[in-house]
C-alpha positions in Angstrom: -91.7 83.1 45.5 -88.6 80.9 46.0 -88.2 81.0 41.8 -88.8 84.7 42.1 -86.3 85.2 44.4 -83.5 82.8 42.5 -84.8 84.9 39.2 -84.4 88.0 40.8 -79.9 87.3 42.0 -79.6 85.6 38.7 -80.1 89.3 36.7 -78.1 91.3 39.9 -75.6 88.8 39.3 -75.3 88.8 35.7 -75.1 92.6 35.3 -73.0 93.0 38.3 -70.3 90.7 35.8 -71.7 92.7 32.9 -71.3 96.2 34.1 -68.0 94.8 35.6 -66.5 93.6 32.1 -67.7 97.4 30.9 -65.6 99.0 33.3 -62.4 97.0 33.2 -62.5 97.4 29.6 -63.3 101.0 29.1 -62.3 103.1 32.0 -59.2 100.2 34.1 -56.0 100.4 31.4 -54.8 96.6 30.5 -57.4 95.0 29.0 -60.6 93.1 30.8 -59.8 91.2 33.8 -63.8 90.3 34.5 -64.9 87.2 33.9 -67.1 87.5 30.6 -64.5 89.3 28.5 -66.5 90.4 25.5 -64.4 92.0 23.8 -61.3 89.6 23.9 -63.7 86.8 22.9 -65.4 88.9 20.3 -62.2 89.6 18.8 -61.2 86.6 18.8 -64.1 84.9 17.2 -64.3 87.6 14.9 -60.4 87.4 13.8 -60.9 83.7 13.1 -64.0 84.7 10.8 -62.1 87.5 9.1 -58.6 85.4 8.6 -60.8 82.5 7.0 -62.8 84.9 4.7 -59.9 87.1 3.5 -56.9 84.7 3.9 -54.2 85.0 5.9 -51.9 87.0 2.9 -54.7 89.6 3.2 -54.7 89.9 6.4 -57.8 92.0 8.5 -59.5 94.5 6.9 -60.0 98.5 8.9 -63.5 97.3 9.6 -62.4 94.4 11.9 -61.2 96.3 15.2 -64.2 98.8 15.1 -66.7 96.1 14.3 -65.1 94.5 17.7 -65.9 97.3 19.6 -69.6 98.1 18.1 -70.5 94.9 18.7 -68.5 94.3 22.6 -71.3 97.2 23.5 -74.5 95.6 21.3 -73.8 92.7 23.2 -73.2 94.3 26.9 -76.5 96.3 26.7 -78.1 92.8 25.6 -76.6 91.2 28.5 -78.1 94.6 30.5 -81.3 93.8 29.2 -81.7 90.1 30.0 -80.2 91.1 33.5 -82.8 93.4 33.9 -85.4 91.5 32.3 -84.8 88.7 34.9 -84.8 91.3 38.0 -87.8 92.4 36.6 -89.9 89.5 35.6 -89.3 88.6 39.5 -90.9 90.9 41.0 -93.6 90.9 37.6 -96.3 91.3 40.3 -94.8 94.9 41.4 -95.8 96.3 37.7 -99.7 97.7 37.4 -101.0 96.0 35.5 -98.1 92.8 35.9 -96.3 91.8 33.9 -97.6 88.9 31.3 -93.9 87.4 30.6 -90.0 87.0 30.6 -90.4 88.7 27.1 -92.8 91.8 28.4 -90.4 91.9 31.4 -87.1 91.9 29.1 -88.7 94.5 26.8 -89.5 96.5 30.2 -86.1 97.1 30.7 -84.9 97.4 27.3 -86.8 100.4 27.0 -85.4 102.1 30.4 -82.0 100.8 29.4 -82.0 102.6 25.9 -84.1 105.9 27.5 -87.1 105.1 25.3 -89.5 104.2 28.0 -92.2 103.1 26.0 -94.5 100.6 28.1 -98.3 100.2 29.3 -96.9 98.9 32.8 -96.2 101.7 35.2 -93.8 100.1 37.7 -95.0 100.4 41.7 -92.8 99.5 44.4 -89.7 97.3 44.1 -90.1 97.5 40.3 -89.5 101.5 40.2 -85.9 101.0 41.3 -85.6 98.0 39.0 -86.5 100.2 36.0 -84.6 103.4 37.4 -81.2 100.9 38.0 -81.8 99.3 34.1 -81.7 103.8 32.8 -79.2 104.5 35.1 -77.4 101.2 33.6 -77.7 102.2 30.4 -77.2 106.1 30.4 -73.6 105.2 31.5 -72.1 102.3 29.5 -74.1 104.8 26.4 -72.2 107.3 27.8 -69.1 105.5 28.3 -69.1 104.0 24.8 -68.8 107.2 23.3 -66.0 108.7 25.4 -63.9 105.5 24.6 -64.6 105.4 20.7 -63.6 109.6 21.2 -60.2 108.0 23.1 -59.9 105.4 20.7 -59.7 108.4 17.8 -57.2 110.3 19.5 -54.7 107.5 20.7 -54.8 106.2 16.8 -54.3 109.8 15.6 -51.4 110.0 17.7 -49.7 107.2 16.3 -50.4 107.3 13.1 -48.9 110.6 12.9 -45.9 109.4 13.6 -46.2 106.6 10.7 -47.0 109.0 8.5 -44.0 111.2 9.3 -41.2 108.3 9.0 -43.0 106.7 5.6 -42.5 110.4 4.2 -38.7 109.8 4.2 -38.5 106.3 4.8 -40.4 104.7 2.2 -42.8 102.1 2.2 -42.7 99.6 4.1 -40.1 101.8 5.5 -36.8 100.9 5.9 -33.9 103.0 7.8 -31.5 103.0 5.5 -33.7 104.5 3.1 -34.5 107.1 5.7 -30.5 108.1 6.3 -30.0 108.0 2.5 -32.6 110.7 2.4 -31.7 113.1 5.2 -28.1 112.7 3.8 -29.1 113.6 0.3 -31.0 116.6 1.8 -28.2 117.4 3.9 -30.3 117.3 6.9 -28.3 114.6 8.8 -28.1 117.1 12.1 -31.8 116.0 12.6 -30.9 112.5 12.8 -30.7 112.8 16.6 -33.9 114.8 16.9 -35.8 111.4 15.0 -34.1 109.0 17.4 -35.7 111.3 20.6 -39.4 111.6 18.4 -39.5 107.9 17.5 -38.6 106.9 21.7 -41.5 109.5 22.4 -43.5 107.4 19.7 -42.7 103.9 21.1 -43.8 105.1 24.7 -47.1 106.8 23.8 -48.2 103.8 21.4 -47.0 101.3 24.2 -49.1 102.4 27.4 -52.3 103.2 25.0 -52.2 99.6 22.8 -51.1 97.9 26.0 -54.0 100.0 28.1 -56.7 99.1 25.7 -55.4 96.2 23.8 -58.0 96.2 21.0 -55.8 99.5 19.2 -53.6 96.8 18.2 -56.1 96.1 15.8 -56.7 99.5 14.3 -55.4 100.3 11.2 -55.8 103.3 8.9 -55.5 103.5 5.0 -52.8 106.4 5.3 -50.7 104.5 7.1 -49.0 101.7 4.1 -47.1 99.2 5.9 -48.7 100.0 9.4 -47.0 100.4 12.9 -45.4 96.9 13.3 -43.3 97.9 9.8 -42.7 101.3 11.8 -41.8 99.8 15.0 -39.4 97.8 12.5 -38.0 100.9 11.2 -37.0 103.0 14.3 -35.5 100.0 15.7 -33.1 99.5 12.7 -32.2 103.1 12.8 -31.9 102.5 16.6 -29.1 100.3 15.7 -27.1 101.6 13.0 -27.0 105.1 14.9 -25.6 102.4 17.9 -23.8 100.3 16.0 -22.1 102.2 12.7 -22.5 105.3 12.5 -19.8 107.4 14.3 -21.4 109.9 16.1 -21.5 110.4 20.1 -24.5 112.2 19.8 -26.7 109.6 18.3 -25.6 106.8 20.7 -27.2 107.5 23.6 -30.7 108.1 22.1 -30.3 105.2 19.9 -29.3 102.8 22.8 -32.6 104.2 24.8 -34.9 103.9 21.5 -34.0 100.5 21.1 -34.6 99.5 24.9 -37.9 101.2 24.4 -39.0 100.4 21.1 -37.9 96.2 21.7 -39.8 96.2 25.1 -43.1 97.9 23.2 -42.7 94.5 20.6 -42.4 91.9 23.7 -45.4 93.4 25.5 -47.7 94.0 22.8 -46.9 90.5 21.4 -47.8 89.0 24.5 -50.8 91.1 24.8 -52.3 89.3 22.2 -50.9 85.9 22.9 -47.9 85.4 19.9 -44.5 83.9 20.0 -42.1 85.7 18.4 -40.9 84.2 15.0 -37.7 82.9 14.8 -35.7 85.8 11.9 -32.6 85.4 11.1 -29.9 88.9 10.3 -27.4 88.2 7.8 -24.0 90.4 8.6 -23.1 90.2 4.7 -26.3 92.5 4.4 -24.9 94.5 7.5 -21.5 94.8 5.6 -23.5 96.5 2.6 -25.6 98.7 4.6 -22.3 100.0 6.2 -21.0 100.4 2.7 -24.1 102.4 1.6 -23.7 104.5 4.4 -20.3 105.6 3.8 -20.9 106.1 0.3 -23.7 108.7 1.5 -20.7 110.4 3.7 -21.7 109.1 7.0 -18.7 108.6 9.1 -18.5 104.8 10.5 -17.2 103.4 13.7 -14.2 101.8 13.1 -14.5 97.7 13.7 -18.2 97.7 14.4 -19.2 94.2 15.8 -21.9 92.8 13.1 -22.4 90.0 14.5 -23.8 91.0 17.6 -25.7 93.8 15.5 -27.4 90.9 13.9 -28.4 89.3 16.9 -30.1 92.2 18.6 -32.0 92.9 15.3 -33.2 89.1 15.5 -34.3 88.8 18.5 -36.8 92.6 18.7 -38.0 91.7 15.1 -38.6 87.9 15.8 -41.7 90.0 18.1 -42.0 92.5 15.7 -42.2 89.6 12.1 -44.7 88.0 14.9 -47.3 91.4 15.1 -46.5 92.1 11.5 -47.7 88.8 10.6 -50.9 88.5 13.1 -51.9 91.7 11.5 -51.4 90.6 7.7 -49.0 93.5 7.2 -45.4 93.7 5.3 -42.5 94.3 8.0 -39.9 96.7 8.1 -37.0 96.1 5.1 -33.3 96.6 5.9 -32.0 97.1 2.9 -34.5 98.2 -0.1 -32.8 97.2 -3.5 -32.9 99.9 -6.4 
């Protein structure tokens, strides 16, 4: 009985942490805070896997971050099962006829976890609510699994709209010179300030969903080239020439806020997943030509602009930015693509 007993709080225990680690990852924004993690140590076991195979120039395939998630929930409704298995397999004797093992009682529950109910041992008793907690159990992290691969959809449409949009007129990888270049040949460069307010809409909404659920860092779509770290790269280089050269009161403030917004999405998402940012270096002789190509494109520059500090600021938000780019496998934005 004592064994029984001891049986019985190891499985309420263990899917107390399992349904626990299934909540705080799928339904509480920031990432698992319970103490089996799956899916960070999935992901991370799986990453060192995948980096090994494909090398590190390669980088991780598409398959990686949704293989993460199939198999955080594959393992959580195991982990439901042997929880399950142990509640049941203690009280073995309230099952008609009882049960004969741990591997009759684990298969008990397997089958009320997954709906199926297929079993010649009708539970009396304590072992009703066992079996009704184990389909209860599994109904909602089934349930759940498919409203967060449905959010997961949505967030990554979201941003990769917004790739898709810049890589249209700023190349790929993109660079922001390319993408003034363009809206000056097109004569569109009213719409300048309009891209500054989209791509500060664009930081925020991919900032609270990858830092909310951190495994969309991960995600990546074939449509997208470069990726969002060589996006992120982009708007904040635009950020700063709109700040920095280009003289025009109505870019400044919604370049100075975009670069707030867009550096502080690279220092939280780089923490996220555990990187220190990689030491680049801005040269101001390139600075001096971008300002050249912009003028010869009929932009009107600020007179004196300090390139020096320019350079700094773009060091330090793509030192975070090199650091994601790099993690991922993925090229980084350019500053100045040659002809």
């Amino acid at each position: 009985m004592a064994l029984d007993l001891v049986l019985s709080l190891a499985g309420i225990a263990l899917a107390w942490l399992t349904l626990r680690d299934v909540f705080d990852t799928v339904v509480v924004p920031g990432g698992s805070r319970a103490s089996l993690q799956v899916t960070r140590r999935v992901g991370s076991l799986l990453l060192i896997a995948y980096k090994l195979v494909r090398g590190r120039k390669r980088g991780i395939s598409s398959t990686f971050a949704p293989l993460v998630l199939v198999s955080s929930f594959v393992i959580w409704m195991m982990c439901l099962a042997l929880a399950f298995g142990l509640m049941a397999y203690g009280a073995r004797r309230e099952f008609s006829p009882p049960l004969r093992g741990f591997g009759s009682a684990v298969y008990e529950a397997g089958s009320a976890l997954v709906t199926v109910g297929l079993s010649a041992n009708t539970p009396q008793g304590l072992g009703r609510w066992i079996i009704l907690a184990a389909g209860f159990c599994g109904l909602a992290v089934m349930t759940m699994a498919v409203t967060y691969l449905l959010e997961v959809q949505s967030s990554i449409s979201r941003r990769d709209i917004g790739i898709i949009k810049l890589n249209t007129s700023a190349g790929e990888p993109p660079s922001a010179l390319t993408l003034l270049e363009r809206f000056a040949a097109i004569r569109n460069r009213d719409a300048i300030a309009d891209i500054l307010r989209e791509a500060r809409d664009w930081c925020a909404t991919v900032r609270q969903s990858h830092s909310s659920h951190p495994s969309l860092i991960y995600f990546k779509s074939v449509s997208t080239g470069a990726g969002w770290p060589a996006a992120l790269g982009a708007v904040l280089d635009l950020a700063l020439i709109a700040e920095h050269l280009i003289d025009d009161d109505r870019l400044y403030g919604p370049a100075v806020l975009l670069r707030e917004e867009g550096a502080g999405m690279a220092r939280e998402l780089a923490l996220i997943v555990g990187l220190e940012p990689i030491e680049t270096s801005a040269e101001e002789a390139q600075l001096s030509q971008l300002a050249a190509r912009l003028a010869t494109s009929g932009y009107a520059l600020r007179a004196g602009p300090n390139l020096q500090a320019m350079a700094k600021q773009r060091a330090d938000h793509m030192s975070c930015v090199n650091a994601l780019a790099g993690h991922l496998g993925r090229p980084t934005a350019v500053l100045i693509r040659q002809s």
